[in-house]
Backbone bond lengths (Angstrom), bond angles and torsions (degrees), N, CA, C in turn:
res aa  C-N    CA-C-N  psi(-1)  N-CA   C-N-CA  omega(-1)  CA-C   N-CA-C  phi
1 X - - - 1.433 - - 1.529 109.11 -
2 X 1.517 113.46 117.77 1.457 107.80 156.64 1.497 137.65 -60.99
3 X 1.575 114.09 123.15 1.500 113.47 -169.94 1.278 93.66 -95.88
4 X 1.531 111.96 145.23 1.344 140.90 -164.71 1.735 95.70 -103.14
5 X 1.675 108.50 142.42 1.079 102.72 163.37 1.187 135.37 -76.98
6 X 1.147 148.35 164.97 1.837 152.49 149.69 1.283 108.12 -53.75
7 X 1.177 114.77 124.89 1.494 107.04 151.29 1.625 121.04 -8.79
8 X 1.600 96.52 -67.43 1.480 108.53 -146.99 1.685 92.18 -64.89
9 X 1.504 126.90 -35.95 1.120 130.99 -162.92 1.758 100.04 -82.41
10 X 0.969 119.93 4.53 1.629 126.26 176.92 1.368 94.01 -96.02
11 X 1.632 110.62 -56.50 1.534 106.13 178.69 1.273 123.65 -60.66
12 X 1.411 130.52 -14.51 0.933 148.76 -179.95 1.719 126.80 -45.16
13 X 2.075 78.89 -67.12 1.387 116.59 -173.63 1.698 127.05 -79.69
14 X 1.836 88.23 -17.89 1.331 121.85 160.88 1.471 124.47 -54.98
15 X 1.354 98.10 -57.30 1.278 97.44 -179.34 1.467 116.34 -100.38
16 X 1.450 122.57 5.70 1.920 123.02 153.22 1.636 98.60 -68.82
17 X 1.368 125.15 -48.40 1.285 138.66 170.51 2.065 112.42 -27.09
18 X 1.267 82.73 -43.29 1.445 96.88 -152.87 1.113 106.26 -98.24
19 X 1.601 132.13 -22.55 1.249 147.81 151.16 1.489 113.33 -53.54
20 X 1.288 118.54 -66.97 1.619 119.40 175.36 1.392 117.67 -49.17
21 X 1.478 115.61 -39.31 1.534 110.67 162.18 1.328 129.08 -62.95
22 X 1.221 118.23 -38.00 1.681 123.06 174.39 1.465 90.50 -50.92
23 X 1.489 116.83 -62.00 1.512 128.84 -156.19 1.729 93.71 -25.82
24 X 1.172 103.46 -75.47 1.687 127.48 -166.92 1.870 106.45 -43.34
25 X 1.113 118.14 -20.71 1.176 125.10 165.53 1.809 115.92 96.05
26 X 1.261 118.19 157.62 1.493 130.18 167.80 1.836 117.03 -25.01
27 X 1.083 93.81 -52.52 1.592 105.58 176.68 1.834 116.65 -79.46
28 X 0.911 113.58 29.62 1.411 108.17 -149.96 1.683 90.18 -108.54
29 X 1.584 110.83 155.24 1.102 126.89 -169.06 1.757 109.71 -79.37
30 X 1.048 92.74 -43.40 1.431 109.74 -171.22 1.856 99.25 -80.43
31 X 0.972 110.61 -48.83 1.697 113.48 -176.60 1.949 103.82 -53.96
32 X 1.590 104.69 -47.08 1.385 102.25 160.65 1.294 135.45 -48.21
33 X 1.379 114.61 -35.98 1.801 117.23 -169.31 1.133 85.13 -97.94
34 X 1.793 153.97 -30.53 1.240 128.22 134.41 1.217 156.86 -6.41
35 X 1.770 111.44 -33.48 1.090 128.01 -155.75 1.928 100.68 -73.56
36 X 1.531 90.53 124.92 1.870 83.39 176.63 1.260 111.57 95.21
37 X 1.365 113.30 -21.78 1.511 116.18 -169.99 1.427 108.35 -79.38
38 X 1.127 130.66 -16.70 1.469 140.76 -150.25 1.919 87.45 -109.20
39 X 1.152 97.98 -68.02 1.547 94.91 -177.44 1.771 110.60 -40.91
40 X 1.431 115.25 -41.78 1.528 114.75 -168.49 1.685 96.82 -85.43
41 X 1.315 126.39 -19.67 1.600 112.86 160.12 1.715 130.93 -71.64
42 X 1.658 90.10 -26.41 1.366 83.33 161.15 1.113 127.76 -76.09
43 X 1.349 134.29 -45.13 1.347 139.01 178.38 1.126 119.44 -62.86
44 X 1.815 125.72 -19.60 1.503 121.70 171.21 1.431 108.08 -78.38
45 X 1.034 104.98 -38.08 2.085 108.54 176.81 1.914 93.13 -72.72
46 X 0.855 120.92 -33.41 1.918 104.02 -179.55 1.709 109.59 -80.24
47 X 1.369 113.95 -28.45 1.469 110.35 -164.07 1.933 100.67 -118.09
48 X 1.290 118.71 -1.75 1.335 136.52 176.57 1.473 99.07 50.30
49 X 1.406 111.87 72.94 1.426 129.49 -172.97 1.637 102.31 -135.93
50 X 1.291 128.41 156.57 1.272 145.94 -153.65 2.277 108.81 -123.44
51 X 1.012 82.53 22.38 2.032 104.71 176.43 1.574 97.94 -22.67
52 X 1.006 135.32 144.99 1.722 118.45 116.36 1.400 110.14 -145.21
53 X 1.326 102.93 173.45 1.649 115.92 175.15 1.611 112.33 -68.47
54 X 1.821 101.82 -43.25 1.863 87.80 169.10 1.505 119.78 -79.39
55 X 1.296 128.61 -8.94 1.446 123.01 154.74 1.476 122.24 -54.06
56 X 1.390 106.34 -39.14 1.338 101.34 -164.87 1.409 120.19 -78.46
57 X 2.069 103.51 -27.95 1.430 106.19 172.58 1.369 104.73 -80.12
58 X 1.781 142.29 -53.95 1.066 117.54 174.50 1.527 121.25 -21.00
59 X 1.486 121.13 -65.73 1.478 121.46 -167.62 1.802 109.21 -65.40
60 X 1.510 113.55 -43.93 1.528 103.39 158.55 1.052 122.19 -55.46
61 X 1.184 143.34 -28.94 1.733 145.68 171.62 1.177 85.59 -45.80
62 X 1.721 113.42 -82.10 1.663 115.36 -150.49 1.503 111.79 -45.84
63 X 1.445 96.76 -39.92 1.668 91.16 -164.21 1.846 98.51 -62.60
64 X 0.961 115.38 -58.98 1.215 116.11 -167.78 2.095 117.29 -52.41
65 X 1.680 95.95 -27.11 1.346 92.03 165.23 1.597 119.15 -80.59
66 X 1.199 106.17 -21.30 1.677 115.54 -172.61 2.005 83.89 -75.25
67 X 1.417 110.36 -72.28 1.617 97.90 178.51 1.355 134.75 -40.14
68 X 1.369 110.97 -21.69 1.988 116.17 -179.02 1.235 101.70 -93.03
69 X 1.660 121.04 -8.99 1.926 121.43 170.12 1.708 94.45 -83.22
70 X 1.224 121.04 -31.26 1.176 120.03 -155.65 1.871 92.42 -73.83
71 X 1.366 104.09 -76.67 1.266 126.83 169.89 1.762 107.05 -30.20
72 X 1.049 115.61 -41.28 1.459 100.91 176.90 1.822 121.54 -84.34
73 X 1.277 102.75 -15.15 1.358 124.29 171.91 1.333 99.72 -61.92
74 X 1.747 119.51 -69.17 1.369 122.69 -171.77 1.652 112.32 -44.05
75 X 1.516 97.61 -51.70 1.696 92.55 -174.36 1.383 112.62 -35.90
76 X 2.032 93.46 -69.65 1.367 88.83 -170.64 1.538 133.25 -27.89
77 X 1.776 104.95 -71.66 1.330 105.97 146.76 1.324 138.04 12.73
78 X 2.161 115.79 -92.87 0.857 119.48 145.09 1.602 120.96 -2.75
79 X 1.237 100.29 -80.19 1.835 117.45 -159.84 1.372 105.09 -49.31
80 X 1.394 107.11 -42.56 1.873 115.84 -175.78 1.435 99.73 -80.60
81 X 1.597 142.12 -13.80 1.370 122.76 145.88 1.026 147.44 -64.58
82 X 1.718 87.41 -32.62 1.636 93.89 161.82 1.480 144.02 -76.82
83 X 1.366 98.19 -15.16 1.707 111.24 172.55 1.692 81.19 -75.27
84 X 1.275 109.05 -75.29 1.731 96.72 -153.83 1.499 110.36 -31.35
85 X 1.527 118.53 -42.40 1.242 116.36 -158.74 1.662 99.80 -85.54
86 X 1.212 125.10 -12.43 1.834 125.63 164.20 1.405 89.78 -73.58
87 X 1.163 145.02 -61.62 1.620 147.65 -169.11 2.004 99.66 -41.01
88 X 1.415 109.72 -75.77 1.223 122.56 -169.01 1.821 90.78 -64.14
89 X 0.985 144.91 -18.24 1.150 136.11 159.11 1.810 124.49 -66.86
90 X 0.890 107.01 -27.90 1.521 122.43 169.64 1.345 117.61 -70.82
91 X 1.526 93.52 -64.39 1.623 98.83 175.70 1.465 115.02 -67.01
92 X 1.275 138.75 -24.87 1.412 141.86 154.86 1.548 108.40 -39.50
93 X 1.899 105.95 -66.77 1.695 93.91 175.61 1.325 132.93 -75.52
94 X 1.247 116.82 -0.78 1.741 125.06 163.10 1.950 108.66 -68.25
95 X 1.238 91.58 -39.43 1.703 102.77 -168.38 1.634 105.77 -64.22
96 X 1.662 110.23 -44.94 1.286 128.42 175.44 1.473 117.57 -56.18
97 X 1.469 100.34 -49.14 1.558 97.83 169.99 1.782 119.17 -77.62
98 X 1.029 85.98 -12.33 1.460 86.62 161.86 1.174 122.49 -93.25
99 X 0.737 129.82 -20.75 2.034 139.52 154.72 1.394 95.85 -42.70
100 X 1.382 102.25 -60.76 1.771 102.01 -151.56 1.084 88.88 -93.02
101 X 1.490 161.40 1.99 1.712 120.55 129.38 1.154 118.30 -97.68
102 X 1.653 135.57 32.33 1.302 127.48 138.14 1.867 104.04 -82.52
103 X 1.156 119.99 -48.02 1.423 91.50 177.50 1.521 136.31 -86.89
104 X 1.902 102.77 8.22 1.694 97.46 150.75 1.436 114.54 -82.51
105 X 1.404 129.75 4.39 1.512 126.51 -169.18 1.513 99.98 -106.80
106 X 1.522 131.09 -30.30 1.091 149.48 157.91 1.245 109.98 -61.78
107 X 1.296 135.96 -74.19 1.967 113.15 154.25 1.307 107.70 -23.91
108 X 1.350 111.17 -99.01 1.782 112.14 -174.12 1.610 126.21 -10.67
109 X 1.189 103.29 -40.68 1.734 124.93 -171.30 1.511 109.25 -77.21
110 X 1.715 103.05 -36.22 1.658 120.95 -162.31 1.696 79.05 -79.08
111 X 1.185 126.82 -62.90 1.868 134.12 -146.68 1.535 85.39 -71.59
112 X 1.268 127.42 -40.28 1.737 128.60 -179.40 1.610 97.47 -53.17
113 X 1.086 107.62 -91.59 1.818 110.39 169.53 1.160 111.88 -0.84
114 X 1.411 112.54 -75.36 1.949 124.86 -147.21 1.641 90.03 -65.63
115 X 1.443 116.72 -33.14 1.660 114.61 -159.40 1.850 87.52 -87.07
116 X 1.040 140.50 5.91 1.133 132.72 -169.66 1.788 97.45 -127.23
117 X 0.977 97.12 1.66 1.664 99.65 -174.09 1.664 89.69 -99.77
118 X 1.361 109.15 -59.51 1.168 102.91 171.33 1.194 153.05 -38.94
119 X 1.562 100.63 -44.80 1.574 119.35 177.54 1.472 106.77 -83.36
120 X 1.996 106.31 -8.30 1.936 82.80 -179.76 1.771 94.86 -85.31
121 X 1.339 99.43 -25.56 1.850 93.51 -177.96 1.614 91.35 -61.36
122 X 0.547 131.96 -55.62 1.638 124.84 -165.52 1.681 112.49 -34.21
123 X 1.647 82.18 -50.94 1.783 98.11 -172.73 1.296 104.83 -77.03
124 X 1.427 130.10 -44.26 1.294 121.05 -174.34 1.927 111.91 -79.91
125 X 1.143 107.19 -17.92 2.170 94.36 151.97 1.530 121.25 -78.72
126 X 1.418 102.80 -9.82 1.745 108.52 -174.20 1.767 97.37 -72.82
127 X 1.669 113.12 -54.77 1.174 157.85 -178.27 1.675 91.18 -44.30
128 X 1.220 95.80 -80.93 2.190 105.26 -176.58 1.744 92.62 -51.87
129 X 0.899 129.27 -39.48 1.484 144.27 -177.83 1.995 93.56 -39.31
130 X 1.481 93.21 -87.99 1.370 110.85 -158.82 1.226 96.02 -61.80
131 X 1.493 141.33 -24.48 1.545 124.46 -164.19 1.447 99.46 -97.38
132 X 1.249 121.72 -26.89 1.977 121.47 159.20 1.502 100.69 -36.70
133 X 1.774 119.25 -56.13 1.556 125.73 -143.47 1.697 90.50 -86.14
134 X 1.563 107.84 -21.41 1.701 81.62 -170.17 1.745 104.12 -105.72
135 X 1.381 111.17 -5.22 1.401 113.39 144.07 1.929 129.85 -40.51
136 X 1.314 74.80 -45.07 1.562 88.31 -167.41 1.923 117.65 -79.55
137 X 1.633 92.73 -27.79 1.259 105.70 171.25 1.674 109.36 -103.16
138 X 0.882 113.41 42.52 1.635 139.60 170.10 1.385 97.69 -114.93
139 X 1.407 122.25 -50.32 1.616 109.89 -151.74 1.528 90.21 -91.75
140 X 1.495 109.26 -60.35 1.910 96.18 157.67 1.349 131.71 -12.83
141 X 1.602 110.89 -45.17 1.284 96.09 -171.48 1.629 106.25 -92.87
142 X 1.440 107.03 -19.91 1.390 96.55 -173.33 1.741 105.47 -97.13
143 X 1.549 122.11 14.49 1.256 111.03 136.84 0.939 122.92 -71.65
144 X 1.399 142.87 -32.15 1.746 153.88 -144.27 1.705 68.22 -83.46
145 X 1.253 107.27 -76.60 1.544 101.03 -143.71 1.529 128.25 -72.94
146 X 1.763 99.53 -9.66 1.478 94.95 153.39 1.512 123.34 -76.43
147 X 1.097 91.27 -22.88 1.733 105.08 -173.29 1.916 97.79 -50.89
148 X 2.205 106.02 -68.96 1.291 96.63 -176.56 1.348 120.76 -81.80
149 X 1.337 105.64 23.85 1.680 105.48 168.99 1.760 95.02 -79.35
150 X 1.341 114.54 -60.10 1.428 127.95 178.54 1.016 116.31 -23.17
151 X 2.005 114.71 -47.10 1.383 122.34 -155.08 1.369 95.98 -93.53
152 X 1.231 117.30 -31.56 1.591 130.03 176.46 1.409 102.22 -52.25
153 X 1.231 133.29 -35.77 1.437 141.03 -152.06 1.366 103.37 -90.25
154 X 1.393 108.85 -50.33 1.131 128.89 -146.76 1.811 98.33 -82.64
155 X 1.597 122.27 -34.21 1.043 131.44 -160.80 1.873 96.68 -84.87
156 X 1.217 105.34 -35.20 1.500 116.98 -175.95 1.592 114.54 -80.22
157 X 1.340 114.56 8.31 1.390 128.70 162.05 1.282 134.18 -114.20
């Protein structure tokens, strides 16, 4: 049967542990790959939890490799928004310039019109003009010719 330690005998071994490392000094190789390790032994013997320093970087590794897949995903991403959005930027300034020579051709077209609006009024008072004058030389003539119908009449009696 395996005998389990005591607390106190964890704390014990902890701190012979922790003594031999000081021993070795500030600069010490081993006191370095230590670092943190002592704090997460105490707290697993106080909270009867299973901590460590290589747990914690394994699981920071992952995250950070799962985040640099993530992060490289986004770029890409990114990158394919930004062409689209240089794309929809292009076609925006093609559309624009096409605005602005449909509405200099739409002026042009409007000032074409108005000068054609004009000149038909022009033509159509010229028009009311000449059909007044050949009205008028209608009744002229058909005075003349009642007149020498009259005289015609008048001579034959």
């Amino acid at each position: 049967m395996i005998k389990l330690a005591t607390k106190d005998q964890e704390r014990e071994a902890l701190a012979e542990i922790k003594k031999i490392v000081e021993g070795l000094g500030p600069e010490s190789y081993i006191g370095t790959a230590f670092d943190g390790c002592f704090q997460d032994a105490v707290e697993n013997i106080d909270n009867d939890s299973w901590f460590s320093m290589k747990q914690r970087f394994e699981s920071e590794h992952e995250k950070a490799v799962h985040n640099e897949g993530v992060a490289t995903e986004a770029c890409k991403a990114l990158n394919t928004e930004k062409q689209v959005s240089a794309q929809l930027r292009e076609q925006i300034d093609a559309i624009d310039e096409t605005l602005q020579q449909t509405r200099a051709s739409a002026e042009t077209l409007n000032h074409l019109l108005t000068e054609q609006r004009d000149a038909t009024g022009e033509t159509q008072r010229r028009a009311d003009a000449a059909e007044q004058l050949v009205t008028e030389l209608k009744a002229k003539l058909y005075d003349y010719m009642t007149g020498a119908v009259s005289l015609k009449e008048g001579q034959q009696k």
